[in-house]
C-alpha positions as CSV (number, residue, x, y, z in Angstrom):
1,X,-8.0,52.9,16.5
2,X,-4.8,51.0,15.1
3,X,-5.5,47.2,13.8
4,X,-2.9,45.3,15.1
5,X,-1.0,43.5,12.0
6,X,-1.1,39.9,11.6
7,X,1.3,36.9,11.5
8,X,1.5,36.6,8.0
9,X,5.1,36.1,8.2
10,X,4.5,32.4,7.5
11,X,7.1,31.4,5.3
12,X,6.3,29.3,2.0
13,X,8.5,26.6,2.9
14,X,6.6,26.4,6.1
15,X,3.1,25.5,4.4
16,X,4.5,23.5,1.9
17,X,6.2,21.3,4.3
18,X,2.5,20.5,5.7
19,X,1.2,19.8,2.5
20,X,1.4,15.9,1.8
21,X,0.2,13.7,-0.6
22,X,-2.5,11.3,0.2
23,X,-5.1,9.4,-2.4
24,X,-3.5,11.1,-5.4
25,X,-4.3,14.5,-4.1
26,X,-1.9,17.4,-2.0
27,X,-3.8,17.3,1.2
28,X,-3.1,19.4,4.4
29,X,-4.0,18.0,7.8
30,X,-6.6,19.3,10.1
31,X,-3.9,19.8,13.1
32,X,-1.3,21.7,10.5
33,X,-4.3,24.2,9.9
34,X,-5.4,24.6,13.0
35,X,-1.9,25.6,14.2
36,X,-1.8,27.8,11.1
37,X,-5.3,29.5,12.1
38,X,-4.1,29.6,15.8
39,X,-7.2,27.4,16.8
40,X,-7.4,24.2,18.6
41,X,-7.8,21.4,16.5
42,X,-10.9,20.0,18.7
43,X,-12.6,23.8,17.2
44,X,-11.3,23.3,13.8
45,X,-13.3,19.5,13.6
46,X,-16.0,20.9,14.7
47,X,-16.7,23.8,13.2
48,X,-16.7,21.1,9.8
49,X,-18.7,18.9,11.3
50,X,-21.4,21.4,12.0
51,X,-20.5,22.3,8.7
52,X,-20.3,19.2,6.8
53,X,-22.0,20.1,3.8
54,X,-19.7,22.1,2.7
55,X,-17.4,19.7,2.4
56,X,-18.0,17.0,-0.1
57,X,-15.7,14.2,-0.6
58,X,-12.8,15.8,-3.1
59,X,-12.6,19.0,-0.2
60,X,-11.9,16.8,2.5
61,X,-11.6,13.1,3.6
62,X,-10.8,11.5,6.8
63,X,-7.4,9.4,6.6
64,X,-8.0,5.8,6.9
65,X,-6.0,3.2,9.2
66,X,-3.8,2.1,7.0
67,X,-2.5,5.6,5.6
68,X,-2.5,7.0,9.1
69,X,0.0,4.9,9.9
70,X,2.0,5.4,6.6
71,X,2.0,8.8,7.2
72,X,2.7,8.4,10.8
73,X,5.3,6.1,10.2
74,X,7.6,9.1,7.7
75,X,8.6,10.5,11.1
76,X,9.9,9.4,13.7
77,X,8.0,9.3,16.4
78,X,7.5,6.6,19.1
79,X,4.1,4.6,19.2
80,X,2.7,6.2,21.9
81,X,2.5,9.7,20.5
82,X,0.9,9.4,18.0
83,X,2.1,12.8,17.0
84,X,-0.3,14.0,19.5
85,X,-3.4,12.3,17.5
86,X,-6.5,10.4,18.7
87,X,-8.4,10.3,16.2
88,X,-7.9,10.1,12.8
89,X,-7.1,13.1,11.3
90,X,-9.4,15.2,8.1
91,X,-7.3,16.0,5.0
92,X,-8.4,18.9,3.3
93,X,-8.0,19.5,-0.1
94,X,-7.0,23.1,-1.9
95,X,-10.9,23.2,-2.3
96,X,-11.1,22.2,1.4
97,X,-8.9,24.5,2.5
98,X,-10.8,27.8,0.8
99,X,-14.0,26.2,1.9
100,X,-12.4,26.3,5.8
101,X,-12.0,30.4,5.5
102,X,-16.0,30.8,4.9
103,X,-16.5,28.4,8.5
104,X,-13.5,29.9,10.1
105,X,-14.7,33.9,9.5
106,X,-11.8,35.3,11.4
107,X,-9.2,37.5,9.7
108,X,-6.4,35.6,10.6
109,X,-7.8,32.7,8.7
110,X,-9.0,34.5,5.9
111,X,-5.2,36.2,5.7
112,X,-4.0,32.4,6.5
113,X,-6.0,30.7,3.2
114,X,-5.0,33.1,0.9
115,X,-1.5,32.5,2.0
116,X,-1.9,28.5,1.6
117,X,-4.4,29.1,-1.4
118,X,-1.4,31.2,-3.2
119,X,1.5,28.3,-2.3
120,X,-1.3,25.5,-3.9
121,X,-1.0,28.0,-7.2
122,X,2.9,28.4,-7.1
123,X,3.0,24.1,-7.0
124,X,0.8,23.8,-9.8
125,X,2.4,26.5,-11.8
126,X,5.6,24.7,-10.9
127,X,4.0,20.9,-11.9
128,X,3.2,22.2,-15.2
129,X,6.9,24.0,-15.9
130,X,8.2,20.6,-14.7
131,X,5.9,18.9,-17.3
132,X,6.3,21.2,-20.2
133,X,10.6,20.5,-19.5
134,X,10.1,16.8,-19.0
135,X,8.5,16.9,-22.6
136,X,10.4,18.9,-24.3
137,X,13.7,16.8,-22.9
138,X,11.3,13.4,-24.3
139,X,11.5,15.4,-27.5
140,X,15.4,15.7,-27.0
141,X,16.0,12.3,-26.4
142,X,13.7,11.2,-29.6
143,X,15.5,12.9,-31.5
144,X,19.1,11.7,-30.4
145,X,17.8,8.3,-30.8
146,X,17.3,8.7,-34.1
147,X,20.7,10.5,-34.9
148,X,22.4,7.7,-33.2
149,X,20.7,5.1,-35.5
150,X,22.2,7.3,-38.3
151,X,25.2,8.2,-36.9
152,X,25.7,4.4,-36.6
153,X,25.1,3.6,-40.3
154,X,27.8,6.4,-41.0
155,X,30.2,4.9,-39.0
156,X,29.1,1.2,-40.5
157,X,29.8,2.9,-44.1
158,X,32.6,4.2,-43.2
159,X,34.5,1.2,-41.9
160,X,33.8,-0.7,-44.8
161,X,35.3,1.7,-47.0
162,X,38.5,2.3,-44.9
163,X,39.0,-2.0,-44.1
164,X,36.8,-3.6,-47.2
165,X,36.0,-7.2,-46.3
166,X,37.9,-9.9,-47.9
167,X,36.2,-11.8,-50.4
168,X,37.8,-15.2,-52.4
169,X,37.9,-14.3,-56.0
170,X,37.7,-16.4,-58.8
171,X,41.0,-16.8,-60.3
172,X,41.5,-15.3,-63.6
173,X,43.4,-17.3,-66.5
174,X,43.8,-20.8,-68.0
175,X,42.8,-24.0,-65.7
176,X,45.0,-26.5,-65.6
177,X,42.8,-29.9,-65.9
């Protein structure tokens, strides 16, 4: 008997458009996963919840208020959608999202986490490039600093010996009282 292949044709750009950033941390949203799992987001809450122990603070968090509406408020939606929310929604961490494929024991979502698990990695590989650049281009700019400063006394030396300032001189010879 054939298995039938899954959807894994989720593209990167796809997952990392549902990755935000909340409290310092790349987050995705309980709804984003459960359309990503293919579950209803009512199963996805409460398979954690029966769960919750595996999910300490820094794997998952339930948005507050005031950063629902902040995130709410980057799209444009009118008030009474509320992008289809009625309760605040549970941000999962990368942590929080591996932790989901032991609860959610399917295949899909096993195939699904190491998907998001691998775009997590790529971002972080790509923060650190970013970093390593950034330094090196501090470094750079250090250094031209410093050849300015010395280019600039150059260029001071240099004008003096092309225009020398004019000075009064003493006169030279016999004073006449």
């Amino acid at each position: 008997m054939k298995e039938k292949p899954t959807k894994l044709m989720i593209p990167e750009e796809t997952i990392t458009s549902k990755i935000y950033y909340i409290r310092g941390q790349k987050v995705m949203i309980d709804r984003d996963l459960a359309k990503l799992y293919e579950v209803k987001t009512k199963v996805l809450k409460q398979s954690v919840k029966r769960n919750l122990k595996r999910f300490p603070v820094d794997f998952m968090f339930k948005m507050t208020e005031k950063e629902f509406e902040n995130w709410r408020s980057q799209f444009v939606t009118s008030n009474s959608d509320k992008m289809g929310l009625r309760h605040y929604p549970f941000c999962f961490t990368e942590q929080g999202v591996t932790m989901l494929s032991c609860i959610l024991n399917s295949k899909l979502a096993i195939e699904i986490n190491i998907r998001i698990i691998r775009v997590f990695t790529k971002m972080r590989e790509m923060l650190l490039t970013h970093k390593e650049i950034l330094l090196k281009l501090e470094q750079l700019e250090k250094k031209i600093i410093k050849h300015d400063d010395e280019i600039e006394i150059i260029f001071n030396t240099l004008r003096e010996l092309i225009k020398p300032p004019i000075q009064e001189r003493k006169r030279i010879g016999y004073k006449v009282p």
